[in-house]
C-alpha positions as CSV (number, residue, x, y, z in Angstrom):
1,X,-17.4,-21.6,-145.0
2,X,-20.6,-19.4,-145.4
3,X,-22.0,-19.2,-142.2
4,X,-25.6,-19.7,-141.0
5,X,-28.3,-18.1,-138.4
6,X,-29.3,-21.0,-135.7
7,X,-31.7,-20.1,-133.1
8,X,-30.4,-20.4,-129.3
9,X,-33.6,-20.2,-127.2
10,X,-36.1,-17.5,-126.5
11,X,-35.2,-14.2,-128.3
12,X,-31.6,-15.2,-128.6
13,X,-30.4,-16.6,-131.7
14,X,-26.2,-16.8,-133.0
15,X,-24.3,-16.8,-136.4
16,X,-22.8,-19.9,-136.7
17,X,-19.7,-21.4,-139.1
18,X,-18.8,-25.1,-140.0
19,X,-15.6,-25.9,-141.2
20,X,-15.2,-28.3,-143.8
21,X,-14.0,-31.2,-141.9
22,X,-15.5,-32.5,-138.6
23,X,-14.3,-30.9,-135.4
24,X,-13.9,-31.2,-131.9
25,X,-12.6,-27.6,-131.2
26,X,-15.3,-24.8,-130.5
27,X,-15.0,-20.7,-130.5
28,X,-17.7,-18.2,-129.5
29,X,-16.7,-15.2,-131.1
30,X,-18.5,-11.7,-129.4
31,X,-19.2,-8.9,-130.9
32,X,-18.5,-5.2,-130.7
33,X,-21.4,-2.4,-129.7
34,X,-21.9,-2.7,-134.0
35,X,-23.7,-5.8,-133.2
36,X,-22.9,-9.2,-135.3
37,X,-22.1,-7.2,-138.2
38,X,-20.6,-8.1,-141.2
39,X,-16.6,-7.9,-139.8
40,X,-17.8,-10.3,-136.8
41,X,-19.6,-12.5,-139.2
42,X,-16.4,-12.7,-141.2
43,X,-14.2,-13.3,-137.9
44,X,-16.5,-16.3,-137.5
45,X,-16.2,-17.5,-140.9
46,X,-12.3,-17.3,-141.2
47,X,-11.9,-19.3,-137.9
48,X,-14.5,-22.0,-140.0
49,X,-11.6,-22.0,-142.6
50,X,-9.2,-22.9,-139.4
51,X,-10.7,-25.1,-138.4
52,X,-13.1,-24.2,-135.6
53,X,-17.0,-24.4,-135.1
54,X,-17.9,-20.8,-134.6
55,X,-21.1,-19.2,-133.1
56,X,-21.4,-15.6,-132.7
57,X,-24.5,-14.7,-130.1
58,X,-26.5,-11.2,-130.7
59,X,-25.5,-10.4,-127.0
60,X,-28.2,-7.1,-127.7
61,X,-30.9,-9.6,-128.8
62,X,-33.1,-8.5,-125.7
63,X,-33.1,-4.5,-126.2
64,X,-32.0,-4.8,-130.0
65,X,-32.5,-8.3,-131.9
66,X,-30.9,-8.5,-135.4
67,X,-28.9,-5.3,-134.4
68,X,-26.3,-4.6,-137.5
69,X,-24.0,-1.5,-137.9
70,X,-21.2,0.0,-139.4
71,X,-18.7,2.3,-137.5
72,X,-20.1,6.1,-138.1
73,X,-20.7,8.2,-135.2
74,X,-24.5,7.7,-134.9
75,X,-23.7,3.8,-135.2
76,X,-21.1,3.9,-132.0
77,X,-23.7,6.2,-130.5
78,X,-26.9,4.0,-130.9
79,X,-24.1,0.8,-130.1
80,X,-23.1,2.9,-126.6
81,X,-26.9,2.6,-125.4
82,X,-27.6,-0.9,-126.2
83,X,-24.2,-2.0,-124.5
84,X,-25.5,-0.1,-121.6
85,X,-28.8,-2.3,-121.3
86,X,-26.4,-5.6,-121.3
87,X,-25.7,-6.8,-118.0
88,X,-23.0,-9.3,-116.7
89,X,-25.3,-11.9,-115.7
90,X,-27.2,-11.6,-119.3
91,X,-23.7,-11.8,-121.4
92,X,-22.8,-14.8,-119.3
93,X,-25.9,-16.5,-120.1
94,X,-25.9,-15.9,-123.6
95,X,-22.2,-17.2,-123.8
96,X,-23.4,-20.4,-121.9
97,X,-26.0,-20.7,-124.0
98,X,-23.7,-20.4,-127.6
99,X,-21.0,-23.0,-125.9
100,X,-23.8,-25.0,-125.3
101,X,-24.8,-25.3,-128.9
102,X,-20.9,-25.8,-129.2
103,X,-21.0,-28.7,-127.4
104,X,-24.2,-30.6,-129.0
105,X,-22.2,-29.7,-132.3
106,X,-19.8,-32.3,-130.3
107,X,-17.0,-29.5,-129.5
108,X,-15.3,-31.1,-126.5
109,X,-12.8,-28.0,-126.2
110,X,-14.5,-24.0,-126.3
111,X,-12.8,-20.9,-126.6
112,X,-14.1,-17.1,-126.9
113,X,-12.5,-14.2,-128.5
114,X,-14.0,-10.9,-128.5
115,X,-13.5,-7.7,-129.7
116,X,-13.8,-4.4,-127.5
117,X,-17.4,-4.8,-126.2
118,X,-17.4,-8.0,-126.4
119,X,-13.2,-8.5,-125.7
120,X,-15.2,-7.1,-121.8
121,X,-17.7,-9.7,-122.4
122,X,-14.8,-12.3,-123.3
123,X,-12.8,-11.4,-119.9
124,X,-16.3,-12.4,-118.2
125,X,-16.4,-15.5,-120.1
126,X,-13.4,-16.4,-118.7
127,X,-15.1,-17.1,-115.2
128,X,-17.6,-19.8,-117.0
129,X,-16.9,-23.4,-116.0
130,X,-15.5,-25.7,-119.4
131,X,-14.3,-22.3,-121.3
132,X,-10.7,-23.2,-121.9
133,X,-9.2,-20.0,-123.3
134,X,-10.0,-16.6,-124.4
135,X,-8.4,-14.0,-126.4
136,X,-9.7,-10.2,-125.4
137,X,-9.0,-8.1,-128.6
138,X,-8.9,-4.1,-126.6
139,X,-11.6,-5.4,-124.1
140,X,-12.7,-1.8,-123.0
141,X,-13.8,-0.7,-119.6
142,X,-12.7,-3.9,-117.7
143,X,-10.9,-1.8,-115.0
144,X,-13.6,0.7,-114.9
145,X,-16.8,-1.0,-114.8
146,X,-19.0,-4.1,-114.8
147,X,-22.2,-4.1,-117.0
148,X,-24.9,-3.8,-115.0
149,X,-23.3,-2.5,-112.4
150,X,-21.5,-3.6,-109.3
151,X,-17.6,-3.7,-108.6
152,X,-15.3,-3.5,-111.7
153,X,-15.0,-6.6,-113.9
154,X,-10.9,-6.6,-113.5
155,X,-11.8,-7.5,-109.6
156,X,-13.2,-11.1,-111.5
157,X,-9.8,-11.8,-111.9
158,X,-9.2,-14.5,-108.8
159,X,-12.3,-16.3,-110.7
160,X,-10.9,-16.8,-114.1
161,X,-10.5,-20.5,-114.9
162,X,-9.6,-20.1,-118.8
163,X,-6.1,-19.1,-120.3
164,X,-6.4,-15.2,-121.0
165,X,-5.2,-13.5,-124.4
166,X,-4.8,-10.0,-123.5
167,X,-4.2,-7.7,-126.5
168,X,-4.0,-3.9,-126.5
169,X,-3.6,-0.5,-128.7
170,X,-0.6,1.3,-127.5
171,X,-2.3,4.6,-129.2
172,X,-6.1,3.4,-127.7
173,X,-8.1,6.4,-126.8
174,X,-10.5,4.3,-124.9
175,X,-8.2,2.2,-122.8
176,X,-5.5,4.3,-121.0
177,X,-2.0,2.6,-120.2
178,X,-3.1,2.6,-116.1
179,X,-5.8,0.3,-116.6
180,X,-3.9,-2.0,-119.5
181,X,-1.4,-2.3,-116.5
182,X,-4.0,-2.6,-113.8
183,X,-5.6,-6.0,-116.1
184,X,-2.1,-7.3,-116.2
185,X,-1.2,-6.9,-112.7
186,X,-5.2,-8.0,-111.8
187,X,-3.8,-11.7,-113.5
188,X,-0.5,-12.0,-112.4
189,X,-1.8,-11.5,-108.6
190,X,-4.3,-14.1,-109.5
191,X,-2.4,-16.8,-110.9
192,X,-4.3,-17.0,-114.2
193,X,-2.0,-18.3,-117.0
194,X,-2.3,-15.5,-119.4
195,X,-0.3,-13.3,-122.2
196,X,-0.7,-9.0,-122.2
197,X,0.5,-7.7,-125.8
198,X,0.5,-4.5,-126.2
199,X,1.2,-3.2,-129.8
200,X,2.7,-0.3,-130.9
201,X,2.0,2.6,-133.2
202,X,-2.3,1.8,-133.6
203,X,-5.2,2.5,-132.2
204,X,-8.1,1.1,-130.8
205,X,-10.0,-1.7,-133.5
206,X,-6.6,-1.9,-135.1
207,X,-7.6,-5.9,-135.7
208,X,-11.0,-4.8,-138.1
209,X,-10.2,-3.8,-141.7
210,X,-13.6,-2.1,-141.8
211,X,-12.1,0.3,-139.0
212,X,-10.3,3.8,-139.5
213,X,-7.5,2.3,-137.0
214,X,-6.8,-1.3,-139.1
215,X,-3.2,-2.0,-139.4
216,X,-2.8,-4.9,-141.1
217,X,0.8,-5.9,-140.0
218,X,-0.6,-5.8,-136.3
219,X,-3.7,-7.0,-137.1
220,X,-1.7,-10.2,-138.7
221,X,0.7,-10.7,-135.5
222,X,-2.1,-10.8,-132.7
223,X,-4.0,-13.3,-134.9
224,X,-1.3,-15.2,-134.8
225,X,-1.2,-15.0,-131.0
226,X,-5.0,-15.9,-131.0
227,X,-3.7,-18.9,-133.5
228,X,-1.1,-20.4,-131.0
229,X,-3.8,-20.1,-128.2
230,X,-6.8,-21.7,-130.0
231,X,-4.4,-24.8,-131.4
232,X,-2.7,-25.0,-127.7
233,X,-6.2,-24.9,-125.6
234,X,-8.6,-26.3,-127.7
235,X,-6.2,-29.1,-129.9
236,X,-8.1,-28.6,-133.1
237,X,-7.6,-31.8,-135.2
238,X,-7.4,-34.0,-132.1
């Protein structure tokens, strides 16, 4: 299922999987502040094997196109200022614009998942009219800010029309318990249909065996979760 570049319009452009069969069932998959790196291009090439059509957008294409790093500390530095340039407005375009390449692929059902950056960018997804479900792998900062500015992106929640995936570090140093509890309470107030997982004993990026935190045995259950979400919401197969 070796993926491909496509272009998207203007300076935007996505890495995009086929699986082997025809299929129906679409999933933008966002990245991290690392950019579409090689553990995102992966993440879109296993769902290929699932079953899914899979784009992954460069949401830094407009401050940093082709933007590919590891996980040093210059790398989360240098990933920290382009995520700063992003706003909410630009991420939602650029995940309108990847579901829209879903759908001329003929994808009648889209999901997103996202990880940390782009598990944020994910929970804004969520708001997009025809996105069905999402699954937010340690979305960081969603009680504490917006990009761009303006109030924080939890306060979105009465807007969410997609099925939320929530999943969380128990040992995250960049998402404290308060605001894993403020998300949850944020949906239930809101009537979204959702799940909150928390898992116990990792840390933040648990879910990315390129990652100092990967844990394999959690990394496997949420996946599942994400699984049982995708098949549920988006009916691959059907």
């Amino acid at each position: 299922m070796a993926g491909t570049w496509v272009e998207l319009g203007g300076t935007l452009r996505g890495f995009a999987a086929r699986p082997a069969r025809d299929s129906r069932a679409g999933v933008v998959v966002l990245q991290e502040i690392f950019g579409v790196n090689g553990h995102i291009r992966a993440v879109a090439e296993n769902l290929a094997r699932m079953g899914y059509v899979t784009i992954a957008p460069e949401l830094f294409h407009r401050v940093a196109p082709g933007f590919d790093a590891g996980y040093d500390a210059r790398a989360v530095a240098v990933g920290r200022k382009y995520r700063e340039a992003c706003t909410a407005d630009g991420i939602l375009a650029d995940v309108k614009a990847a579901a829209d390449w879903l759908r001329a692929q003929g994808c009648t059902r889209v999901g997103v998942v996202g990880f940390c950056f782009g598990g944020h960018a994910a929970w804004l997804a969520g708001t997009l009219d025809g996105i069905a479900a999402c699954a937010c792998f340690y979305g960081g900062g969603i009680g504490r800010y917006r990009p761009g500015g303006g109030p924080p992106s939890v306060d979105l929640a009465p807007k969410l029309k997609a099925r939320m995936l929530m999943i969380y570090a128990e040992k995250d140093t960049i998402i404290e318990p308060a605001e894993v509890e403020q998300v949850a309470q944020a949906l239930r107030q809101a009537g979204v249909p959702h799940e909150v997982h928390l898992f116990a004993g990792v840390g933040h990026g648990f879910a990315c065996d390129e990652r100092d935190d990967f844990d394999a045995d959690a990394a496997n259950m949420a996946w599942l979760k994400v699984f049982e979400l995708l098949a549920r919401e988006l009916k691959a197969g059907a």
